[in-house]
KOLTOR-816697 format. One record per residue (C-alpha): z, y, x. Coordinates in steps of 0.2 Angstrom, whole numbers, plus 5000, padded with zeros to 4 digits. Layout:
<recs>
@zz:Z&yy:Y&xx:X
...
</recs>
This chain:
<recs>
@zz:5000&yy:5000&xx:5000
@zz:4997&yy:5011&xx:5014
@zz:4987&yy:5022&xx:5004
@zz:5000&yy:5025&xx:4992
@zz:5011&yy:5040&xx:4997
@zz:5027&yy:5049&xx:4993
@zz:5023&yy:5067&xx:4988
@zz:5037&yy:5078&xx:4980
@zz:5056&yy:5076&xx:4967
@zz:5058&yy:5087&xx:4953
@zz:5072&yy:5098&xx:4951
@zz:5077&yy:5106&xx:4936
@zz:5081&yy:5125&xx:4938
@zz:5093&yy:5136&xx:4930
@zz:5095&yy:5152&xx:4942
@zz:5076&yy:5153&xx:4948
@zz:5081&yy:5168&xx:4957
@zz:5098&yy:5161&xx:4968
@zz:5086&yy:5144&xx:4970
@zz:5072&yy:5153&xx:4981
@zz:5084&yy:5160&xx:4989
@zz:5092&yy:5142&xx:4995
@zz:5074&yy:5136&xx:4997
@zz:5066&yy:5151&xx:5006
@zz:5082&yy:5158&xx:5016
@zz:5095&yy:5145&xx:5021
@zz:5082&yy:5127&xx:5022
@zz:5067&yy:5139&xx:5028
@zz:5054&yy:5132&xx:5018
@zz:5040&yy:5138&xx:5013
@zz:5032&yy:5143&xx:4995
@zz:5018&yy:5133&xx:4993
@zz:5011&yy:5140&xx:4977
@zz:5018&yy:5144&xx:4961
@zz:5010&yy:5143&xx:4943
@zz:5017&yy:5148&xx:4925
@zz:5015&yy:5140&xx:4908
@zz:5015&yy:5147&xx:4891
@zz:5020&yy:5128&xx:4883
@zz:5027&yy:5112&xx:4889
@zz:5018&yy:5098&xx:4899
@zz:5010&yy:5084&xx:4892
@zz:5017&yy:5074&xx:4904
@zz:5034&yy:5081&xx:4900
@zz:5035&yy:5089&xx:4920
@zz:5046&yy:5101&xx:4917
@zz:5056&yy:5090&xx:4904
@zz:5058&yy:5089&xx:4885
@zz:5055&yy:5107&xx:4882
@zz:5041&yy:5116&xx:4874
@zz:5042&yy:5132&xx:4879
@zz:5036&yy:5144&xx:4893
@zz:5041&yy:5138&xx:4910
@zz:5035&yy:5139&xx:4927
@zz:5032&yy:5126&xx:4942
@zz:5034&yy:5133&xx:4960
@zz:5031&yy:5120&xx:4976
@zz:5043&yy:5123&xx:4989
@zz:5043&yy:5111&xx:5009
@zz:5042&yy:5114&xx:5028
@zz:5022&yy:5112&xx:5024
@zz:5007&yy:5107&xx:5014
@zz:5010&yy:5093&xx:5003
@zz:4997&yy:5083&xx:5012
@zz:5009&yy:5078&xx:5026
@zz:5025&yy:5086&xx:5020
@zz:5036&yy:5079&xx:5006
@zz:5042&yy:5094&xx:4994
@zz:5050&yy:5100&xx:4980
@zz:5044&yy:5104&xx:4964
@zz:5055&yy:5117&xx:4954
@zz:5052&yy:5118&xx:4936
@zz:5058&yy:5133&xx:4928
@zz:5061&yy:5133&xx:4908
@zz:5063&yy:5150&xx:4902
@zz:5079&yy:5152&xx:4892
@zz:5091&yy:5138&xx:4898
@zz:5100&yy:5142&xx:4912
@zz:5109&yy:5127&xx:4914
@zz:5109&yy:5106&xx:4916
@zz:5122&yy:5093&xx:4916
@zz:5120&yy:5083&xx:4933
@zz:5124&yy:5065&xx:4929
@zz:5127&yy:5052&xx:4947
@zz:5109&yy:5048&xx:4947
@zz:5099&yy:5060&xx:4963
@zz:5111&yy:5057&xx:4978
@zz:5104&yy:5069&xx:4988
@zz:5091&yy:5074&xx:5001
@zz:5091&yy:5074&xx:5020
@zz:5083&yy:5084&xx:5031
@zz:5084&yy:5090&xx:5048
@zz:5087&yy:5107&xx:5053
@zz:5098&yy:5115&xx:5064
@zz:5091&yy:5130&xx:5057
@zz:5095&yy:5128&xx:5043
@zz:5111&yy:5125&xx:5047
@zz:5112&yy:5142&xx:5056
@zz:5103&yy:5149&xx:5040
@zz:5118&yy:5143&xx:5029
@zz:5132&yy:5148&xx:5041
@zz:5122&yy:5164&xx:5043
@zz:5122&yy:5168&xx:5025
@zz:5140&yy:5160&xx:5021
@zz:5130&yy:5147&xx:5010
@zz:5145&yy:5134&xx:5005
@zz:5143&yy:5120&xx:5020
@zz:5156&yy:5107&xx:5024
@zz:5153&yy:5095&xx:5039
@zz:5151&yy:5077&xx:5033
@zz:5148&yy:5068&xx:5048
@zz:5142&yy:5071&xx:5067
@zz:5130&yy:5083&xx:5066
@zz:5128&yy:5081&xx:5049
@zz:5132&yy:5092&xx:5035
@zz:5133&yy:5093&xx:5015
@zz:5128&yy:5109&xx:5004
@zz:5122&yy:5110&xx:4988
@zz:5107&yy:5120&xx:4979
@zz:5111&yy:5129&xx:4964
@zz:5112&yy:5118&xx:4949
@zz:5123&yy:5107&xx:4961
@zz:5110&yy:5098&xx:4969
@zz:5115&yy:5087&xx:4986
@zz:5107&yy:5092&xx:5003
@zz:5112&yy:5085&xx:5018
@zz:5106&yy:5093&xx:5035
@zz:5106&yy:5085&xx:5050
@zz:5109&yy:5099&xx:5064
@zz:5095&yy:5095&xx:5077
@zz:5081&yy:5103&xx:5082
@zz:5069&yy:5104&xx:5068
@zz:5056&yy:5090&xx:5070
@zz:5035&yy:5097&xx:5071
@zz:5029&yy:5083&xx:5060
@zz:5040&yy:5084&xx:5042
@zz:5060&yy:5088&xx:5044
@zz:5062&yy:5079&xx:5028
@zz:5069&yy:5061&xx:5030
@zz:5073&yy:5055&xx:5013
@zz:5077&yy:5056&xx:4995
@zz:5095&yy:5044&xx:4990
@zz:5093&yy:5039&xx:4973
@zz:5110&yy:5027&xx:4964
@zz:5105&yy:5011&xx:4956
@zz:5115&yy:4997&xx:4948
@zz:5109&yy:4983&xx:4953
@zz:5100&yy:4982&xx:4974
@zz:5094&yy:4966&xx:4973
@zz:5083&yy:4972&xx:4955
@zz:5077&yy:4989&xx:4961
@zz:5071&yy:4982&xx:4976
@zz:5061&yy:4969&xx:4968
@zz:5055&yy:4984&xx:4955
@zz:5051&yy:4995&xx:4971
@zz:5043&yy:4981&xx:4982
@zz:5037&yy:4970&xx:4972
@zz:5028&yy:4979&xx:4959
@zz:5025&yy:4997&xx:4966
@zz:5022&yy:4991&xx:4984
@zz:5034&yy:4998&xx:4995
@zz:5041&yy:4989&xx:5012
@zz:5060&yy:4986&xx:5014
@zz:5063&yy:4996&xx:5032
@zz:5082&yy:4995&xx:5032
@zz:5095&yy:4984&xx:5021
@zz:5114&yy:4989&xx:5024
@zz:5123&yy:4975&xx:5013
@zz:5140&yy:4981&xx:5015
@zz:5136&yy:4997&xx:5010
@zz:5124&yy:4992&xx:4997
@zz:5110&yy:5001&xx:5003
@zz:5092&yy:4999&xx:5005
@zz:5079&yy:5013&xx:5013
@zz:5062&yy:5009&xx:5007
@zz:5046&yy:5017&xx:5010
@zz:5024&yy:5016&xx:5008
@zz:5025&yy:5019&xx:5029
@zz:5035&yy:5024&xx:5044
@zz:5031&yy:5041&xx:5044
@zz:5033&yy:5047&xx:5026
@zz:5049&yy:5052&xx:5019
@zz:5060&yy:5038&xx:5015
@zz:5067&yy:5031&xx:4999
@zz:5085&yy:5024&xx:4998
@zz:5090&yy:5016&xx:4985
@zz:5111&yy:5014&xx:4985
@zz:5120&yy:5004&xx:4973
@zz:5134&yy:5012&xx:4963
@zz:5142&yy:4997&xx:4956
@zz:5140&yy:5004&xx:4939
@zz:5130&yy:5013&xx:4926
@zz:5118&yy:5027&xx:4933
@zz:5121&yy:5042&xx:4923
@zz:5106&yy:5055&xx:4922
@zz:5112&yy:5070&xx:4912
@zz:5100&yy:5082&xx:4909
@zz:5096&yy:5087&xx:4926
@zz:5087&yy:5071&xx:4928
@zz:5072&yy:5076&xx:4940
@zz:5056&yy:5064&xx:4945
@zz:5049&yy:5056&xx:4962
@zz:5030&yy:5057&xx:4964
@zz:5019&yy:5047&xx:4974
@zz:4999&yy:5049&xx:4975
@zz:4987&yy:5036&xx:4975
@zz:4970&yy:5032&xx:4975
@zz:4964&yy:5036&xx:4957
@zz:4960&yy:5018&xx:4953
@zz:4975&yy:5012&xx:4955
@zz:4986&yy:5019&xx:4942
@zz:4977&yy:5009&xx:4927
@zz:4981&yy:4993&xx:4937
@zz:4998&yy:4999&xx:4941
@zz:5000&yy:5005&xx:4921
@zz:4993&yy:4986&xx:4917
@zz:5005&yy:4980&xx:4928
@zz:5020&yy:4986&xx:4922
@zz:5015&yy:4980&xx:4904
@zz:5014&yy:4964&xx:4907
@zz:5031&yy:4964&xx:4919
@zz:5039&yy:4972&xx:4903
@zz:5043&yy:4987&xx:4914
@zz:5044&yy:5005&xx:4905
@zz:5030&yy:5016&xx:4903
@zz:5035&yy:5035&xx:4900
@zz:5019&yy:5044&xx:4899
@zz:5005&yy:5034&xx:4900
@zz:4988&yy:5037&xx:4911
@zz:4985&yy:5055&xx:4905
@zz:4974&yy:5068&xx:4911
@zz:4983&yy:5087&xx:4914
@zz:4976&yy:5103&xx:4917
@zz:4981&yy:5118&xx:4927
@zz:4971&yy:5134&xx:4921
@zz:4958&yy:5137&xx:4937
@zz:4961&yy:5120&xx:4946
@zz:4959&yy:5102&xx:4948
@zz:4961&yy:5091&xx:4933
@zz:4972&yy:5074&xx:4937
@zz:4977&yy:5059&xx:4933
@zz:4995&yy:5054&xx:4931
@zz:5006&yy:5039&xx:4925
@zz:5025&yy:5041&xx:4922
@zz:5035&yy:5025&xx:4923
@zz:5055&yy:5023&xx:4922
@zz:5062&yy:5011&xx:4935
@zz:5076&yy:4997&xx:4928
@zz:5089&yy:5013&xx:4930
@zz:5078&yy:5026&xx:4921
@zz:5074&yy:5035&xx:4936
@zz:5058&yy:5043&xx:4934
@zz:5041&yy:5039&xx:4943
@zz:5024&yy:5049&xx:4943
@zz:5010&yy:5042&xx:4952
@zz:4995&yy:5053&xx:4951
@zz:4975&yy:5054&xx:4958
@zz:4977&yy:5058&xx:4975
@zz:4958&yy:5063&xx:4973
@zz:4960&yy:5077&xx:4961
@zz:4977&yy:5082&xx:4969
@zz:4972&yy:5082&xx:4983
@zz:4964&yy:5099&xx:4976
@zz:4978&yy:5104&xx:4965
@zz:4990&yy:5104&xx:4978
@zz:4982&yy:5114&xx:4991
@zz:4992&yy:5130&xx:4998
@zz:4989&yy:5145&xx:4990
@zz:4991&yy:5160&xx:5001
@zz:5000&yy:5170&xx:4988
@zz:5012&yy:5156&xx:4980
@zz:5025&yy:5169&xx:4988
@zz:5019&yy:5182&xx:4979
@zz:5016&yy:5178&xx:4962
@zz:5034&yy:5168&xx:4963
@zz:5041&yy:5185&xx:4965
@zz:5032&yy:5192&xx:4953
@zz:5035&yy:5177&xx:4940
@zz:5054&yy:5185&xx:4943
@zz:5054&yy:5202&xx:4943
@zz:5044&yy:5200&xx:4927
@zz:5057&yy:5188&xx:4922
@zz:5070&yy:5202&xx:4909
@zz:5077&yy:5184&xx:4899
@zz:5095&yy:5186&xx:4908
@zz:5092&yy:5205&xx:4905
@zz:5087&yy:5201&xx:4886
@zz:5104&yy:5188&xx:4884
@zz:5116&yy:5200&xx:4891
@zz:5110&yy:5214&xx:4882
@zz:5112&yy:5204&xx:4865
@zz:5128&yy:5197&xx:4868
@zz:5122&yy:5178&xx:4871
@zz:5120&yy:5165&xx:4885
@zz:5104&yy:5159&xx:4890
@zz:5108&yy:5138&xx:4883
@zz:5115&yy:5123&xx:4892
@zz:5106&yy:5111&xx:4891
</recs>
């Protein structure tokens, strides 16, 4: 499956303002480009909302070689319940170590040369204080299951990736399509996963005709099938092909044309730009506050 490739995780963001600031300032990514919507995606991206909302694709580099995030963006909620389900991410960065320490962004030292902080909406990074690598600084993405020995049969066996580590003490399993892509590890809880409403998605590319025989595949395995193989639009760019799939802990899977997105993904010069236009243009806080109310909680 080594044309299958790991491409972005969804976060769900309430304060798009303080969040490009964690992105931009203390990690040092960069914007890679930024698009709004006037209604919700067909492939439920930016969850079950139908409303306005925005995407902005944020990494150390184009999509193409880099692992990123995608930040969704619904106009008038301003919160989500984390459940135990997204673990965290790890990167390294000494940078953005001195970044966080620079800015007094909350930081606590978890290990040797490794430390925890959070994005806002309470999201897990951990940094690993090296110098920050030329090829991709981001190393993996832990996810809780409640059962290894199933997910890694799910993750293997039907979607293709190679078991690179197995920790059976620590009930752990990092799991990825190759050696130099960022890593998947999978870590058992020993209980229910819990997704709350902050639950975000893992995407992976590949080759366009793969994703009806992945689809098929997961119909005759009895597997669950989100959204199935559906074309989306973005207004002035490529069209593509995705399909959403639910893992046996509900964790959410896009795989997508790696063709068309290919296209869809490229950089835009002026992601930065619009993203700070999207929030000066933004008076929603301005438009709660002024009436009495709270923007909702979802």
């Amino acid at each position: 499956m080594a044309l299958r490739r790991a491409l972005h995780f969804v976060f769900k963001v309430g304060d798009r303002t303080r969040t490009a600031t964690f992105y931009r300032d203390v990690l040092g990514m960069k914007i890679l480009r930024h698009e709004e919507f006037e209604e919700g995606c067909k492939a439920t991206c930016n969850g079950p909302y139908d409303g306005k909302w925005s995407k902005t694709m944020v990494g150390f580099g184009p999509e193409d070689d880099h692992f990123v995030a995608e930040l969704t963006y619904n106009y008038g909620v301003g919160e989500y319940r984390l459940g135990n389900d997204f673990l965290g991410l790890t990167l390294q960065s000494s940078q953005a170590v001195s970044n966080a320490k620079r800015l007094n962004w909350p930081l606590s030292q978890v290990g040797d040369s490794l430390y925890m902080t959070e994005a806002p909406g309470g999201y897990r990074f951990f940094l690993i204080d090296k110098e920050q690598p030329k090829c991709d600084p981001v190393q993996k993405v832990s996810l809780a299951v409640s059962d290894l020995q199933r997910s890694i049969h799910y993750w293997s066996a039907l979607l293709g990736m190679k078991v690179i580590e197995k920790n059976e003490d620590k009930k752990i399993a990092l799991m990825g399509f190759s050696d130099n892509q960022c890593k998947l590890e999978l870590q058992d809880i020993g209980g229910a996963v819990e997704h709350g409403t902050a639950f975000g998605r893992i995407a992976f590319a590949c080759p366009r005709d793969q994703l009806s025989d992945i689809e098929a595949l997961m119909k005759k395995e009895k597997h669950k099938i989100l959204t199935p193989l559906v074309s989306l639009d973005t207004p002035g760019k490529a069209t593509v092909e995705v399909v959403i799939l639910a893992d046996p802990d509900g964790h959410e899977i896009c795989f997508v044309g790696d063709e068309a997105f290919k296209q869809l993904s490229a950089m835009d010069p002026k992601g930065n730009e619009l993203l700070d236009e999207a929030m000066a243009a933004d008076k929603s806080d301005e438009w709660f506050a002024k009436h009495n109310k709270q923007k909702a909680s979802a």
